[in-house]
N, C-alpha and C positions, 0 to 999 in steps of 0.2 A: 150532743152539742159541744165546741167546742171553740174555745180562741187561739188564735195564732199571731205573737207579736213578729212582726221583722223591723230592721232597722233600714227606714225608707231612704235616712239621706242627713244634712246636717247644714246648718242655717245661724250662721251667729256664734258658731260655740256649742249650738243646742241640738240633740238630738230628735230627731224628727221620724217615727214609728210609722206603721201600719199594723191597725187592728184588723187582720180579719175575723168578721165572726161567721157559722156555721153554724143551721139549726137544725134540727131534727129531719126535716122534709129537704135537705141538701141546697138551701134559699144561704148565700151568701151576700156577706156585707161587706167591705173595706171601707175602713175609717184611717182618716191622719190626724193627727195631736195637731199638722201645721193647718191655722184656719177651720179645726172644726170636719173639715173635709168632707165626702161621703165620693169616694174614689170609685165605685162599683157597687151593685146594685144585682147579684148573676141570678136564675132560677131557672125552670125546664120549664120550657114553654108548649103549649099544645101538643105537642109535634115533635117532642123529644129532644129539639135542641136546646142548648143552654144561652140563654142571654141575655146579657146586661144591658137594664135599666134606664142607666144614666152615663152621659157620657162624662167620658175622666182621662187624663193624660197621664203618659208614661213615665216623667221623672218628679224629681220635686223642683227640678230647675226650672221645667214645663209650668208648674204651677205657680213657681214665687215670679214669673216674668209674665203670669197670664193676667189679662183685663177685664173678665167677664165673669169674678166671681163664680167662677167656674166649681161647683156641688159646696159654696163653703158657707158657712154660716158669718150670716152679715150683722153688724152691730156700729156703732152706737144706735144709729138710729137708719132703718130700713128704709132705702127709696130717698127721696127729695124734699132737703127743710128749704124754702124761698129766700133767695137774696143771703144764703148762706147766714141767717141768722135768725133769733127771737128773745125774746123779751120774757122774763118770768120774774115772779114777786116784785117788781123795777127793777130789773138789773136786764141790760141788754149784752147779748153773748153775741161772739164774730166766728164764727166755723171758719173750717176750710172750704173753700171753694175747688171742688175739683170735679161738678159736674156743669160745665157751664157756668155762668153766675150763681150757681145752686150747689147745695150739699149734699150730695151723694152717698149714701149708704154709708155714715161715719164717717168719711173723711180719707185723708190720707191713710192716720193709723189705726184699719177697719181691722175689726177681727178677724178678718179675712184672709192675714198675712202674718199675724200672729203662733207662735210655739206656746197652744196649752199646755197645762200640767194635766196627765193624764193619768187615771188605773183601769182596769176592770173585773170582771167580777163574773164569773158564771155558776149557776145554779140548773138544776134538770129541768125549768121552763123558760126559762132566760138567759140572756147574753147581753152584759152594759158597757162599756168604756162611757166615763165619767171625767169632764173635761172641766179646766178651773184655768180662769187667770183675772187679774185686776186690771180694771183702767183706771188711771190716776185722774185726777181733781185739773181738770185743764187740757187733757189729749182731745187734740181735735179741734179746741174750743169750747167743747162740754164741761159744766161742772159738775163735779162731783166725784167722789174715789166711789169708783164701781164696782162690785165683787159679782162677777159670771161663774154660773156652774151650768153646763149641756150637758144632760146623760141624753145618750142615746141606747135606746132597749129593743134586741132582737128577741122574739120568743116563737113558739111551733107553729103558731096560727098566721105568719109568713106577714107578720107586723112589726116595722120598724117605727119607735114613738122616738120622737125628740124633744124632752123636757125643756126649758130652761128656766133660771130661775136668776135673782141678781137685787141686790139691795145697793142702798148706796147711801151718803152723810151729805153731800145735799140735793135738794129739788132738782130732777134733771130727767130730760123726753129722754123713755127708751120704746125702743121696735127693734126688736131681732127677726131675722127670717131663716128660713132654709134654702140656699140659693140652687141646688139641684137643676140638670138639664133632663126631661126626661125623657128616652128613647123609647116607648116599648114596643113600638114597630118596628120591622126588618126594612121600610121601605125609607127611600132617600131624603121626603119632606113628611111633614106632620100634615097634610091633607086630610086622608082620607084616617086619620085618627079620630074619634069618638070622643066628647067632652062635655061634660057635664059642671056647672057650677049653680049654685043655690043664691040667686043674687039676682033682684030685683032692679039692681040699678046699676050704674061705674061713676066713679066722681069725675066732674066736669075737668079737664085740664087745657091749657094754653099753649103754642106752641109751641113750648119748653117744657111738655108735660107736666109745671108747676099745675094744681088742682086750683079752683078759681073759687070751690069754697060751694057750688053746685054741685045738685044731682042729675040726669040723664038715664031715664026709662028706659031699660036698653030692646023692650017689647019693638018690633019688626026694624030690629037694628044689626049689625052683626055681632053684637055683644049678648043675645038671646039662648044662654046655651041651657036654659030653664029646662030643656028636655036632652038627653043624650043625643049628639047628634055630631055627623063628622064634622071636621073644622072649615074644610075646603069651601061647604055647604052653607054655612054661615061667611066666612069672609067675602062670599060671592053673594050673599044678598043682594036684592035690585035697591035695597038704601043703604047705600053705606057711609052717609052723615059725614059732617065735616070734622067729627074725632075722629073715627076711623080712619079719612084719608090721610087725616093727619102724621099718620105712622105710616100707612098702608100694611097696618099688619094689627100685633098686639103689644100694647104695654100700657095698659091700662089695671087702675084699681077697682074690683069689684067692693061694693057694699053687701057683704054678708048678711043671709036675716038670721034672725037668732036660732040657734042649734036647738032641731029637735033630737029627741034620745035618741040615739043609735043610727041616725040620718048622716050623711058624708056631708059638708060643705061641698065637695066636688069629687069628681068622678071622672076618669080615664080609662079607655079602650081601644085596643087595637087588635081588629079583626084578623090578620094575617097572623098572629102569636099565640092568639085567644088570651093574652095577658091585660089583664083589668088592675087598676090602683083607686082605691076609693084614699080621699083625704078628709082629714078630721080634723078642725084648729079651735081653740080657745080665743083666737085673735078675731076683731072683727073686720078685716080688708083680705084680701085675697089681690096679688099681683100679677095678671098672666099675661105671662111675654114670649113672644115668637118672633119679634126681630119685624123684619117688613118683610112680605108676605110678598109683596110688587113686584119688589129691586133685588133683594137677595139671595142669595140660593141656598135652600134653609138643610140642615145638617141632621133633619130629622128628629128635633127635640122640640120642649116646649118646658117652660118654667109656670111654676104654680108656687107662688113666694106668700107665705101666709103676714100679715103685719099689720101693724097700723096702720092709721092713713096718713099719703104723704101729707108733709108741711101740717099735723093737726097741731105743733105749738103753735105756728101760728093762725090754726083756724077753730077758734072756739065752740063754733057748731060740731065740729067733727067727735069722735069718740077720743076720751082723754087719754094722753101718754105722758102722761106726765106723774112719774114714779117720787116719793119722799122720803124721808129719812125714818126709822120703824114702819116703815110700810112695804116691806119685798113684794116684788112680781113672780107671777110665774107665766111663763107661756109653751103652750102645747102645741105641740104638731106630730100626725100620726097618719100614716102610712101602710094602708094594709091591703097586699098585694093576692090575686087570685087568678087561675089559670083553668080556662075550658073552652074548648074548642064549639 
């Protein structure tokens, strides 16, 4: 097992790395300090060839000019607060607007574009790079000076975990996710990919994908992925509801039911690779997006973004994200990759 820093590139002044890590079973990772990153994802697939995961772009200038959160880790707050704002203890906060009339994954200054401060650390079962930076008391719109720390942990059993963890000095909604694209198929769309999620439901949303504060039984819908089953096969339901067409594809939050011991929240497969990814989250939403399935010509990935739910400061009913002062978060996301033909 072993790490390899290089110097990916420079952004402000600041130097900007890649971690690769390497585990025992030849299962590589590339991480970036910019945005948290996860650059590559390689392993030997059924069939002896080697390949990557997720997809990722060749320079760092690729990355600071891209729009689609592309493998990076999203923050203040994961997904869409409504009307770019809400209201806590009486104090009502103004966001940025930069998804529509809505607040988009943090804002303008997302962790997404940020230079952590980074180390890592390897041992004969593990591999970490351990990522740190602050958000000050007002980026965004958000209040609060927020302290982030991501470790991400490779070890032999061909699992990549994403810790995070983050306090802050005062009341303030957080949601981190993992923004990852996942490829584990050789073929050109995510169709005939295999997909499994543990979720009884998707929260109801509006044309602006804001959530309306409802649930949606996703039982003979194309949201039904309650059993493994390809994607193609599901988006082609004979109902496909008026969320659904709404997209014509996925970007929708699923409602997690509560984690049984050793159970995946969800599950991916792609039969041409024989390469399987079971996913593990402490979070209760699950965000899976494919873009529009209709109109687009899909690039062979698919996101599996673990989070809160959107806009839950401003929806009571939902699961609370709303973090206080002696009282740190943490959130888990875990990734454990497997290959058979």
């Amino acid at each position: 097992m072993n790490i390899e820093i290089t110097k990916f590139g420079e952004i402000g002044g600041d130097t900007v790395n890649k971690f690769t890590l390497t585990n025992a079973n030849g299962m590589q990772v590339e991480l970036l300090n910019f945005g948290g990153i996860i650059k590559a994802i390689t392993l030997t697939d059924a069939y002896g060839a080697r390949k990557n995961c997720v997809q990722g772009l060749a320079s760092l200038d690729d990355y600071i000019q891209d729009t689609s959160y592309l493998g990076a880790i999203v923050g203040r707050y994961a997904n869409r607060i409504g009307n770019a704002t809400f209201t806590l203890d009486g104090t009502q906060y103004l966001l940025d607007k930069n998804g529509g009339e809505h607040n988009l994954h943090g804002g303008n200054a997302g962790f997404h574009k940020k230079v952590w401060n980074a180390t890592s650390e390897s041992t004969n079962d593990e591999l970490s790079v351990t990522l740190q930076l602050t958000s000050p008391d007002g980026e965004g719109g958000f209040p609060g000076n927020v302290n982030v720390t991501a470790r991400y942990t490779l070890d032999n059993n061909d699992t990549l975990t994403l810790v995070m963890t983050a306090d802050t000095d005062k009341a303030t909604p957080l949601s981190f996710t993992q923004h990852a694209y996942f490829t584990l198929s050789n073929e050109a769309t995510i169709g005939t990919t295999q997909l499994y999620i543990d979720a009884e439901n998707v929260t109801e949303a509006d044309a602006s994908l804001l959530p309306t504060g409802n649930y949606v039984d996703v039982k003979d819908t194309p949201f039904d992925f309650r059993e493994l089953i390809a994607i193609n096969e599901r988006a082609n339901a004979s109902n496909p509801i008026a969320l659904y067409k709404m997209v014509g594809g996925y970007d929708h939050n699923y409602v997690l039911r509560d984690a049984q011991e050793g159970q995946p929240q969800a599950r991916v497969l792609a039969k041409d690779t024989g390469i399987a990814m079971s996913l593990y989250t402490s979070l209760p939403g699950l965000q899976f997006y494919t873009g529009n399935l209709e109109t687009s010509e899909q690039l062979g990935s698919l996101c599996l973004e673990p989070q809160h739910f959107p806009d839950a400061p401003n929806k009571p009913q939902f699961p609370n994200a709303i973090v206080r002062p002696g009282e740190p978060i943490q959130m888990v996301m875990r990734y454990a990759f497997s290959v058979k033909k």
